[in-house]
N, C-alpha and C positions, 0 to 999 in steps of 0.2 A: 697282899701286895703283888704284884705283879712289872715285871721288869721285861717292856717288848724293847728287841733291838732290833735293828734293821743289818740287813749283810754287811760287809763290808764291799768295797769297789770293785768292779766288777769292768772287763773289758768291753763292754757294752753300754756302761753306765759313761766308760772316758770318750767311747763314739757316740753316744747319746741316741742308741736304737733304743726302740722298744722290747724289753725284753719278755711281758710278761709269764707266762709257762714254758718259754722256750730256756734253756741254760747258757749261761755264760760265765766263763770261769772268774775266779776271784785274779785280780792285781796283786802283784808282791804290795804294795802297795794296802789293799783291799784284806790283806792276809796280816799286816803288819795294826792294821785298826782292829780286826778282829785281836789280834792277842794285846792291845793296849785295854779293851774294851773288858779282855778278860783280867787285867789286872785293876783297874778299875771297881769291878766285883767281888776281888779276891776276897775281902772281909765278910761279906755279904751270905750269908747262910741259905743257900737253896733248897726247896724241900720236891720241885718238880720242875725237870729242865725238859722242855719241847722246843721243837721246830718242824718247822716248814720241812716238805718232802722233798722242794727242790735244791740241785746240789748246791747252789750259790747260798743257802741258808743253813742247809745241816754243815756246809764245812766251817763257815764260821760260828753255828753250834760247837762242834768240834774242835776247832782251835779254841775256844771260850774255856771248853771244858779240861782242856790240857791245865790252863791254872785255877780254876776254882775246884777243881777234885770232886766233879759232877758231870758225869755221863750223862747224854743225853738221853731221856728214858724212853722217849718214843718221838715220831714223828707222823703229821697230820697233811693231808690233802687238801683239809678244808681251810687250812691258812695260807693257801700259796697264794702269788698275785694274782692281779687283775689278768685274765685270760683277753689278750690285745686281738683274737683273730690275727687279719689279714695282713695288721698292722707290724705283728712278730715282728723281728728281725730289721726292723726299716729304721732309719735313721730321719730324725725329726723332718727334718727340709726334704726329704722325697715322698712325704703323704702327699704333700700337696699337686705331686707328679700325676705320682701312680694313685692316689685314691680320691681328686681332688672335692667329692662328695661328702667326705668325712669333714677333711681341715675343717669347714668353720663348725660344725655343730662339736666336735669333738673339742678346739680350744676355747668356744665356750661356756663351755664344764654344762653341757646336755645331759642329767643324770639319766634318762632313758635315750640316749643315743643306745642303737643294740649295732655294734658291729659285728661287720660280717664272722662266721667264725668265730665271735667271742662274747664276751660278757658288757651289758650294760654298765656304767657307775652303780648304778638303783642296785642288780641282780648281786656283783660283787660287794657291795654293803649288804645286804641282806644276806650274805655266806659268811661274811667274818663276823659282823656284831651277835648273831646270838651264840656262836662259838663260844666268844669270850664273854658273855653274860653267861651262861650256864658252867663254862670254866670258875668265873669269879665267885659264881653260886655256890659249887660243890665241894671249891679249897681256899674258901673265903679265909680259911686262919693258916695257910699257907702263902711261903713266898716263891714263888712262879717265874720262871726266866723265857720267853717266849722267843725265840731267833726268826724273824720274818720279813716282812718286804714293806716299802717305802709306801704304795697302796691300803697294806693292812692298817700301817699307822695314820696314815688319811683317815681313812675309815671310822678309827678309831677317837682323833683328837675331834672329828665331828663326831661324833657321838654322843663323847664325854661334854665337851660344851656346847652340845644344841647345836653346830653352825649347819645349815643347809646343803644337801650335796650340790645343788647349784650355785651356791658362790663361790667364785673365784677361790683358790687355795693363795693366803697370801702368809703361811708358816713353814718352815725349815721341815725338810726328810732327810736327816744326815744319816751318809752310812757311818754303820756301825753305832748310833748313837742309842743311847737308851733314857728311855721313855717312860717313865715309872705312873705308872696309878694304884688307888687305892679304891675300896670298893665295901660300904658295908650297909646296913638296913635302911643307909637315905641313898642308898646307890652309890656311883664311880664318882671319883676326884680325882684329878690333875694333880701328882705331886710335883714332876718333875719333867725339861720336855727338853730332847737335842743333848744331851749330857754326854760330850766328848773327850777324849786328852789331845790337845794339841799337840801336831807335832811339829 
């Protein structure tokens, strides 16, 4: 089993930049769903807790692990987000300014759009799914806490059901949310998808 969460809020996520490799701290806010997220899990018996190398993801790894009494054991490169180029730091309504060459291929959903500076759809799915094919291979009878980004789970909920990276995403990427699959000799299943605590 495998349990991907997504960070919590993030001060970039409430300006609505792109953030993808660049960092932007967690919200009280953002910090307050990571420890809801962790009590959420509290019952849940982990046997391998990773995350993302960026800090928006190891801190709320780390606030996670304050209450389920699971350190994080490592942390990977190969799960951060979508590397956005030039796009970094830009707030949705100024691509169209400063890059207006992108706007339309990028919304869309052009899986070999390559921008400048960064990563195609195509290139960034092809860096997370065999991650976690070979993850789910090797601790198939373990349960797996994975703290990552909103990209990864895209990635991922296509994957598991077939949808095409060029169709439109019309499913939820809640922060903080977790996202449970299971994974065994007929391959991954969808347990569970968006699983939040209201506040």
């Amino acid at each position: 089993m495998i349990y991907l969460v997504r960070h919590g809020e993030t001060e970039w996520n409430v300006e609505r930049r792109y953030q993808g490799q660049l960092n932007s701290n967690l919200t009280n806010l953002g910090k307050e769903q990571a420890g809801q997220t962790g009590m959420l899990l509290k019952n849940t018996l982990i046997d391998l807790h990773i995350s993302s190398d960026l800090p928006r993801a190891k801190q709320t790894a780390d606030i996670i692990a304050e209450t389920i009494n699971k350190p994080v054991d490592r942390t990977h490169q190969e799960i951060r987000e979508r590397h956005f180029g030039e796009l970094q730091g830009l707030q949705r309504d100024e691509i169209g300014k400063q890059l207006p060459e992108l706007e339309g291929d990028l919304f869309a959903s052009n899986p070999d759009l390559k921008i400048p500076g960064g990563e195609s759809f195509y290139e960034f799915y092809n860096r997370i799914v065999p991650f976690f094919d070979n993850l789910a291979q090797f601790e198939q009878a373990n349960k797996i806490l994975a703290v990552v980004h909103g990209g990864v789970l895209n990635c991922m909920f296509r994957h598991v059901l077939g949808i095409s990276l060029s169709q439109t995403r019309n499913f939820s990427l809640k922060n903080a949310s977790i996202n449970t699959f299971s994974y065994d000799d007929k391959g991954w299943h969808l347990e569970a998808w968006g699983v939040t605590h209201i506040i």
